[in-house]
C-alpha positions, 0 to 999 in steps of 0.5 A: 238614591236608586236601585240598580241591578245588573244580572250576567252569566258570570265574571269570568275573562271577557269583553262585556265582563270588563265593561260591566267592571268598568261600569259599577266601578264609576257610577256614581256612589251617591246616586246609586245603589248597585247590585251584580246577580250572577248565574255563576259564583266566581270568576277572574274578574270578580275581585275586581268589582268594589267593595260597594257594589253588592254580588249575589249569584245563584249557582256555585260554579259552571258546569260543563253543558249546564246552558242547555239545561238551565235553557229549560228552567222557570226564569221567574222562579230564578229571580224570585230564589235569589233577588229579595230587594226590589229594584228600581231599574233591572239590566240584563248585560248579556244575552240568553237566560240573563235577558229572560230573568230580568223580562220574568221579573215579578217587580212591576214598577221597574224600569227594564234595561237589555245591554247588547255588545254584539253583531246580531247578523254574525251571531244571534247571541242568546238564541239557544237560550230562548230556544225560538225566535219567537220566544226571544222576540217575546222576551225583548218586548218586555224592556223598556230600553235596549242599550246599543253600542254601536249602530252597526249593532243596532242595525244588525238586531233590527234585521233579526231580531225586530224594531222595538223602537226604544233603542238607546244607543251608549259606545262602549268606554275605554279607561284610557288612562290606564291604557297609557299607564300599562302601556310604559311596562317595558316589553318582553321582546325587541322589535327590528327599528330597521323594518316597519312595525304592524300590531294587532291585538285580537281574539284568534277566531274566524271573524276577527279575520287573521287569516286574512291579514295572512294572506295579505302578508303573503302578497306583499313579501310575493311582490318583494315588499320585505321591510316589515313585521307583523305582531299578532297579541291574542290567543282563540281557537284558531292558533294552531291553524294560523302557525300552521298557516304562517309556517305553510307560507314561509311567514314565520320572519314576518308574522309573530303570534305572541299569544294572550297577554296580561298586558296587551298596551305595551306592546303596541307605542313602539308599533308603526301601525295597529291593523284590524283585519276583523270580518265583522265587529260591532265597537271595536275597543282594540282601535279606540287603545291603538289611537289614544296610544297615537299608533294609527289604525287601519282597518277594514269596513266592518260596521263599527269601526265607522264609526270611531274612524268616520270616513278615514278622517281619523284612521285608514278605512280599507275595503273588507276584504283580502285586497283591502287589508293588503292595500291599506299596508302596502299604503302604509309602507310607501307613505308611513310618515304622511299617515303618521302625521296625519292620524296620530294626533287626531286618533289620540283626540278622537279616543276621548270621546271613548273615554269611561268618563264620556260612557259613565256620564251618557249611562247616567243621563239615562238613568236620570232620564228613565228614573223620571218616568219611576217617579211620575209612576210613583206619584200616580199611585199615592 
């Protein structure tokens, strides 16, 4: 049986922290060991983790301001206060001071795996924790691998970052029977049958590029397309600027910001369309929980939704831009029955290929892979 750790910052609310669940939670029992290190004890999510997979952490909450502290910190030191067992493979699930204690790791003999989930030319996530370029470019050789989900994500980390020529490219998975189990709750809100039904389910903040379904929304009601509705699932930084927005526009009867959701899927099998308006995005999840719910997607060319859609072969691919999202809903809007027929039942099957289980088994291929070269080492000593 081997060993796995996994260190992240914390357990709190959040895309890779969800993954990270959806992970430790499926790989199999029999093969692996599975250790969680948090920086930070607690969290939403941490319950969630089952009782077979053993969590340590080194702090015991978040402090406001401590990652510009804990920047500064000895990350060899960390990993040797709190990691006793020796493990045969370390992975780092988020950037920053994560990535730095498992590089720092004193077991030498250990395979060493870094997981990144985003769009390194929007963000260079974890730089403030590496404090300079050159310190992170350092950290990353370090790693055997580097776990990719997405090539627009691995694309994105060449061109800043730097090639280290041992990515490994795992999409991120989707329990899609538990989508279309919350997906039967009744919802909290009637939609009008008359008019055409768009949702969306994001994040509220710049790159997801609300603003600019906004402004797609105005054009259409300015050349008196008025037969439809626009409902917006999430909460972010900007939801004062977009009611502000909304209500600046005369809007307010065609966009509807619902906030977060507990339980975002049974708002979207009653929807005529799932929009992405997102200026960036590595692998959208959102798009893959539309299509196994058979609600065809639109969405902009924004790197990774690419490469779940193809070349509008399972979705509506529109240009990324104000014009593009515009065009793809007045599209809709004038021939929503042909694009129903055409994508719903081959965005469901193409969701499948998203699935955990489809994850789970390229994540354990790896490890079977990569524990081979554990063993060859292993072999060479005796």
């Amino acid at each position: 049986m081997k060993k796995i750790l996994f260190v992240i910052d914390k357990m709190t609310l959040g895309g890779a922290e969800k993954l990270l669940i959806d992970i430790v939670n499926n790989l199999s029992k029999d093969k692996y060991e599975i250790t969680v290190f948090k920086l930070f004890n607690g969290g939403e999510l941490d319950k969630l983790i089952n009782k077979n997979v053993k969590q340590i952490s080194w702090l015991k909450k978040q402090h406001k301001g401590i990652y510009r502290v804990i920047r500064y910190f000895n990350p060899e030191e960390i990993y040797k206060r709190n990691i006793k067992e020796k493990f045969d493979i370390e992975i780092s699930f988020k950037t920053g001071m994560p990535e730095k204690i498992v590089a720092a790791s004193p077991n030498k003999s250990s395979i060493k795996i870094a997981w990144i989930h985003g769009d390194m030319e929007y963000q260079n996530y974890g730089l403030e924790s590496h404090r300079t370029k050159e310190l992170q470019f350092r950290c990353y050789s370090k790693f055997n691998k580097i776990i990719m989900d997405s090539q627009k994500c691995e694309n994105s980390f060449k061109k800043v970052v730097g090639d280290f020529y041992n990515f490994h490219l795992i999409y991120n998975g989707v329990d899609l029977e538990k989508v279309k189990l919350l997906s039967r709750e009744n919802k909290d809100i009637p939609y009008n049958p008359e008019k055409i039904t768009f949702s969306t389910i994001s994040r509220l903040s710049y790159e997801k590029g609300i603003d600019r379904l906004v402004l797609a929304v105005e054009k259409l009601v300015n050349e008196s397309i008025n037969n439809f509705e626009v409902y917006i699932i999430g909460g972010g930084s900007m939801n004062k600027q977009l009611q502000e927005m909304i209500h600046e526009k005369n809007l307010n009867n065609h966009i509807f910001l619902l906030g977060a959701k507990h339980n975002p899927y049974k708002y979207l099998p009653e929807t005529d369309a799932f929009i992405l308006a997102s200026r960036t995005e590595a692998l959208c999840i959102a798009i893959i929980e539309a299509m196994t719910l058979k609600v065809p997607v639109i969405s902009t060319k924004c790197g990774g939704p690419e490469e779940v859609l193809g070349e509008s072969e399972f979705g509506v691919l529109v240009e990324n831009s104000v014009e593009g999202i515009y065009n793809g809903m007045k599209q809709f809007i004038e021939r929503e029955i042909q694009i129903k027929n055409l994508y719903s039942d081959k965005g469901a099957q193409r969701s499948k290929d998203f699935s955990v289980q489809a994850m789970i088994s390229n994540i354990e291929e790896l490890f079977d892979n990569v524990s081979k070269t554990i063993d060859q080492h292993h072999y060479a000593d005796i």
